[in-house]
C-alpha positions as CSV (number, residue, x, y, z in Angstrom):
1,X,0.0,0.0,0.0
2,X,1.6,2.9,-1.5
3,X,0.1,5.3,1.6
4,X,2.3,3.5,4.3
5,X,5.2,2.8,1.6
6,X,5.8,5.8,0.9
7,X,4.4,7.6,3.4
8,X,6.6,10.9,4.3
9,X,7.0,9.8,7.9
10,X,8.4,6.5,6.7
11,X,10.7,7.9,3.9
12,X,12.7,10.2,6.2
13,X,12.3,7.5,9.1
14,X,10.2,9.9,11.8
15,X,7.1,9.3,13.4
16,X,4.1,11.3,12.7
17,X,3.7,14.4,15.2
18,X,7.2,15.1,15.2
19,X,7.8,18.3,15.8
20,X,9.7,20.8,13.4
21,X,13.2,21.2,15.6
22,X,13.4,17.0,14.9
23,X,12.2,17.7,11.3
24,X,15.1,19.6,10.5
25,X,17.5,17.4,12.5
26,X,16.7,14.5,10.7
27,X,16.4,16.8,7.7
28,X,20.5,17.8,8.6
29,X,21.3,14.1,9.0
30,X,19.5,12.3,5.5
31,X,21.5,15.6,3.4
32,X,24.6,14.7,5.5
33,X,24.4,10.9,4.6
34,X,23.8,11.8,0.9
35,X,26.3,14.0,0.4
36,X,29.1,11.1,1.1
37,X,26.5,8.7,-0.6
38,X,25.8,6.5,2.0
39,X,22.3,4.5,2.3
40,X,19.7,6.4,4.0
41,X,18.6,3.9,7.4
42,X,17.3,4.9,10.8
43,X,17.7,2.8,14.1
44,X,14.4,4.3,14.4
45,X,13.1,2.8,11.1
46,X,9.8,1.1,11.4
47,X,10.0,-2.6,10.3
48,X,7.3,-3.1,8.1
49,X,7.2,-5.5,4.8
50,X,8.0,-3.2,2.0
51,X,10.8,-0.7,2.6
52,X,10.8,2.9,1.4
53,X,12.0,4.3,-1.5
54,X,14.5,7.3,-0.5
55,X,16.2,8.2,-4.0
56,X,17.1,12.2,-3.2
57,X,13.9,12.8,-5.3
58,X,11.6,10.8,-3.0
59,X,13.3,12.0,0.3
60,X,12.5,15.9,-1.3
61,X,9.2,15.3,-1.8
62,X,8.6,13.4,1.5
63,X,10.0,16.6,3.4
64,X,7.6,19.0,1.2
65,X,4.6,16.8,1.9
66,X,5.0,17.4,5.4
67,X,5.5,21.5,5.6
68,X,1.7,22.3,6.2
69,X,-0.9,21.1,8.6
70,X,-3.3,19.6,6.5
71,X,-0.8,17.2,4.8
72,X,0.9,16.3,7.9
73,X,-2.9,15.2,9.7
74,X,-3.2,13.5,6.3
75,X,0.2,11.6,5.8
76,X,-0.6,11.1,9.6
77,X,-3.3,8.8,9.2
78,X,-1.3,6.5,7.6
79,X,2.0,6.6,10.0
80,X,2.8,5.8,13.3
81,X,2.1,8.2,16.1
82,X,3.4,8.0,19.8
83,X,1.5,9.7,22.4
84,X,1.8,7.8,25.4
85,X,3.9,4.7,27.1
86,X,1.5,1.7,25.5
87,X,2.4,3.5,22.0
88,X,6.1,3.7,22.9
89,X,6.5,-0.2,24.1
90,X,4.7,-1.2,20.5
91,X,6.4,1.0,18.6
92,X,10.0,-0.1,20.2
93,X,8.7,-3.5,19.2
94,X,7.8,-2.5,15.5
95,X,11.4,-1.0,15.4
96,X,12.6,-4.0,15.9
97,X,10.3,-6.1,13.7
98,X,8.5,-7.8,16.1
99,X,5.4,-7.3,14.4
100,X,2.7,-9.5,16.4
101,X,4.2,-8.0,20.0
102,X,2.9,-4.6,18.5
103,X,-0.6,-5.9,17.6
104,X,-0.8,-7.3,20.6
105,X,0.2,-4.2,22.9
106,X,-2.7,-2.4,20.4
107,X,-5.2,-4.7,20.7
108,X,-5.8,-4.3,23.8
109,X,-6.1,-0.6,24.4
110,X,-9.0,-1.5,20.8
111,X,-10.3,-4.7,21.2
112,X,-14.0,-3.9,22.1
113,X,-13.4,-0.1,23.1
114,X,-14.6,3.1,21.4
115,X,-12.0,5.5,20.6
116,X,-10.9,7.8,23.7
117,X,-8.9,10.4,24.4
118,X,-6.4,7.8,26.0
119,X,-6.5,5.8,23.3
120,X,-7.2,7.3,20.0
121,X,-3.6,7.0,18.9
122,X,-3.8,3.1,19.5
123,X,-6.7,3.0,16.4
124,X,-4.7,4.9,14.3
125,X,-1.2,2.5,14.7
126,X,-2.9,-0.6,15.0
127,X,-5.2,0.6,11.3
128,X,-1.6,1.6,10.2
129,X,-0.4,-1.5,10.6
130,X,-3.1,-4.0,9.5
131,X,-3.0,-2.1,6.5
132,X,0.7,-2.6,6.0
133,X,0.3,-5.9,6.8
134,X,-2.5,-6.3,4.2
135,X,-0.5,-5.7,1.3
136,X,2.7,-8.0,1.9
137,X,4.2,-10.9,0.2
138,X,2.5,-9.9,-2.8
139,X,-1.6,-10.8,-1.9
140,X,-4.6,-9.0,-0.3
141,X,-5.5,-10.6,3.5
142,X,-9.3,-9.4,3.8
143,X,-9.2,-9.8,7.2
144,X,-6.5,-7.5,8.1
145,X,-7.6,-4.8,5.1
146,X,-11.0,-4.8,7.2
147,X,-9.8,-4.7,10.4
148,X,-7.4,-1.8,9.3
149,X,-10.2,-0.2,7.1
150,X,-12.7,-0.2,10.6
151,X,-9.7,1.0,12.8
152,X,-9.6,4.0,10.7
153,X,-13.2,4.6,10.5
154,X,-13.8,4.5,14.3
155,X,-10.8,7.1,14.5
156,X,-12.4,9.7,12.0
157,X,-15.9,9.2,13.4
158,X,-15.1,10.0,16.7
159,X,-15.1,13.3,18.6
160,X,-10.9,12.5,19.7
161,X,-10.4,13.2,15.7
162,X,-9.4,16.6,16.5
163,X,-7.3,15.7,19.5
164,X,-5.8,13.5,17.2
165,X,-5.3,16.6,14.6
166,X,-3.4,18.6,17.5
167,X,-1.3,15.9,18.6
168,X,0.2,15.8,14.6
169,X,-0.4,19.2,13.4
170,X,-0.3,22.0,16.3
171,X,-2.7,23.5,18.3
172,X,-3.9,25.6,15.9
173,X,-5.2,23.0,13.5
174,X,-9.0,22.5,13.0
């Protein structure tokens, strides 16, 4: 899925929310690393089936899709966001491509909840990454495209979507 492939979060190897003084750090570091022409990988990088292209063409285009609010709530929907300690244990995992421990960690902050201001950040990651998921190894899993497809849903239905806006934009944001 072309959304979380290539999602500007993923190509510079940030997660979504990041604020604009890490922006331009990592910004610092990725024109550093091409200058001597060495491959562009993050510690931080998300482990997730398909890795991202970051040709100087794609990495300039991540870093404009990502200057104004709208596009960053946008690309946001389809990245990985932490906002508490539950997001930071799953994403640690995901960093380290264990996969399942993630969906684990998320499922039960969602499993038979409604989206909250404690744990609206928990749909979004856990839609991220059935989606992701989804599209591997070259077929469609249904279950996981639903299950990603509803996780989303719930999130933009509820009334934590603009909490979820703030937390990726600024306060500003409607």
């Amino acid at each position: 899925m072309e959304l979380i492939r290539q999602n500007p979060y993923h190509v510079i190897g940030i997660l979504a929310g990041a604020n604009q003084r890490t922006i331009a750090k990592q910004k610092a570091k990725i024109n550093a690393l091409q200058k001597v022409g060495k491959s562009i990988d993050f510690g931080t990088d998300i482990e997730l089936p398909e890795k991202p292209d970051r040709s100087n063409g794609a990495v300039e285009k991540a870093f404009a899709n990502i200057e104004i609010n709208q596009n960053k709530v946008i690309n946001a929907l389809f990245w990985f966001v932490n906002h508490n300690h539950l997001d930071e244990n799953a994403l640690n995992y995901l960093q380290s491509g264990e996969l399942k421990k993630s969906e684990d960690i998320w499922q039960k902050i969602t499993n038979g909840k409604e989206v909250s201001s404690k744990n609206f950040t928990a749909f979004n990651n856990l839609g991220t990454l059935k989606l992701s998921t989804a599209f591997a190894n070259g077929s469609i899993d249904t279950g996981n495209l639903k299950e990603g497809i509803r996780l989303k849903t719930e999130l933009l239905t509820s009334d934590n979507l603009s909490d979820f806006c703030r937390l990726v934009a600024d306060e500003t944001y409607t």
